[in-house]
C-alpha positions in Angstrom: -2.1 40.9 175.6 0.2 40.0 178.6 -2.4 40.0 181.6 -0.7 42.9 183.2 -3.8 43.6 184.9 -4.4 40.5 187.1 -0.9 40.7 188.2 -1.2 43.9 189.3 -4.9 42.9 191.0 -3.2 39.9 192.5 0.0 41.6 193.9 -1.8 44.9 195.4 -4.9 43.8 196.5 -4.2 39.9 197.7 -0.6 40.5 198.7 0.2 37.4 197.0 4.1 36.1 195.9 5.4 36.1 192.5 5.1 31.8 192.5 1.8 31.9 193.3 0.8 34.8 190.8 2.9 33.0 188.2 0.7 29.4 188.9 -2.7 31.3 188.6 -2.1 33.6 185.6 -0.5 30.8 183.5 2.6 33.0 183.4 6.7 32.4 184.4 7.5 33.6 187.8 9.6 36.2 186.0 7.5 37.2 184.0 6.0 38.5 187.3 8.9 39.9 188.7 9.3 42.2 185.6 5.9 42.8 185.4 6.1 44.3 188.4 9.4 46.2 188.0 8.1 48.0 185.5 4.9 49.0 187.0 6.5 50.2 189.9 9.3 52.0 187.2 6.6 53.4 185.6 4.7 55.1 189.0 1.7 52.6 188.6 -0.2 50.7 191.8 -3.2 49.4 192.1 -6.5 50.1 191.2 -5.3 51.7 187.8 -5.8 55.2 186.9 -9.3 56.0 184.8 -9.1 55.9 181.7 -5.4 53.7 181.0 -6.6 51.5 178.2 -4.4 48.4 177.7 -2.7 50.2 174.9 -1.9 53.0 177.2 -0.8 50.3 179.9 1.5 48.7 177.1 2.9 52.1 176.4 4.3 52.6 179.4 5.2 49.2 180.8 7.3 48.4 177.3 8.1 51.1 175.9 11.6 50.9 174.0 14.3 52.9 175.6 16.4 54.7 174.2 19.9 53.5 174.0 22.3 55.0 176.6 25.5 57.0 175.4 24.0 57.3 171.9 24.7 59.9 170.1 24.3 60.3 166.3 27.9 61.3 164.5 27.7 63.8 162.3 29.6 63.1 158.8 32.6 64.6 157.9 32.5 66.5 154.5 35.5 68.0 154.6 37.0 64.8 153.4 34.6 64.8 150.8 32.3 62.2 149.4 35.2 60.2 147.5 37.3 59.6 150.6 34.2 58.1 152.4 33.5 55.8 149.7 37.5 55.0 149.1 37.6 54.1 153.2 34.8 52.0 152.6 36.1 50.2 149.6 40.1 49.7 151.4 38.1 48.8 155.1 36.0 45.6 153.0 39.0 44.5 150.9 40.9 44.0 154.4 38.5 42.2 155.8 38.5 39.9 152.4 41.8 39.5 152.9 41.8 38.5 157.0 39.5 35.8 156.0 41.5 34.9 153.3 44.6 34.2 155.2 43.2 32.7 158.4 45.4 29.3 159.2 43.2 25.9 159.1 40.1 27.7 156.9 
């Protein structure tokens, strides 16, 4: 586990830098600096709420985001299934035949 704990300890209680956090957890200095971005993104100081387990702690420090401007595109059927697969089929043979006439390959 990464030792999100001791950073946190380190930073709030001992007020100490990011370099010298970094030298006594065994850990980049980055590593640090994120660390403690995403505490501080997630609302956390220190001491730690009761009860956050470290696979609470996890959860919220690394959770994977969910990708901005993404929206799922719904499939057109009134083209019916044919065209789809026909698109596909014309859209690979170009690309065969872009690599096929590349100068110098």
């Amino acid at each position: 586990m990464r030792r999100v704990r001791e950073i946190l300890r380190l930073h709030h209680e001992h007020g100490l830098g990011c370099k010298r956090i970094a030298r006594s957890c065994n850990v980049g200095k980055n590593t640090v600096l994120r660390c403690l971005q995403r505490a501080r993104a997630a609302g956390l100081g220190w001491p730690l709420p009761e009860g956050l387990d470290d696979a609470k702690l996890e959860a919220m420090l690394y959770a994977k985001p969910t990708p901005r401007g993404f929206y799922p595109i719904a499939a057109d059927t009134s083209l019916g299934h044919h065209k789809t697969e026909e698109n596909c089929r014309l859209r690979k043979r170009a690309k065969t035949d872009d690599r096929r006439h590349r100068p110098g390959r």
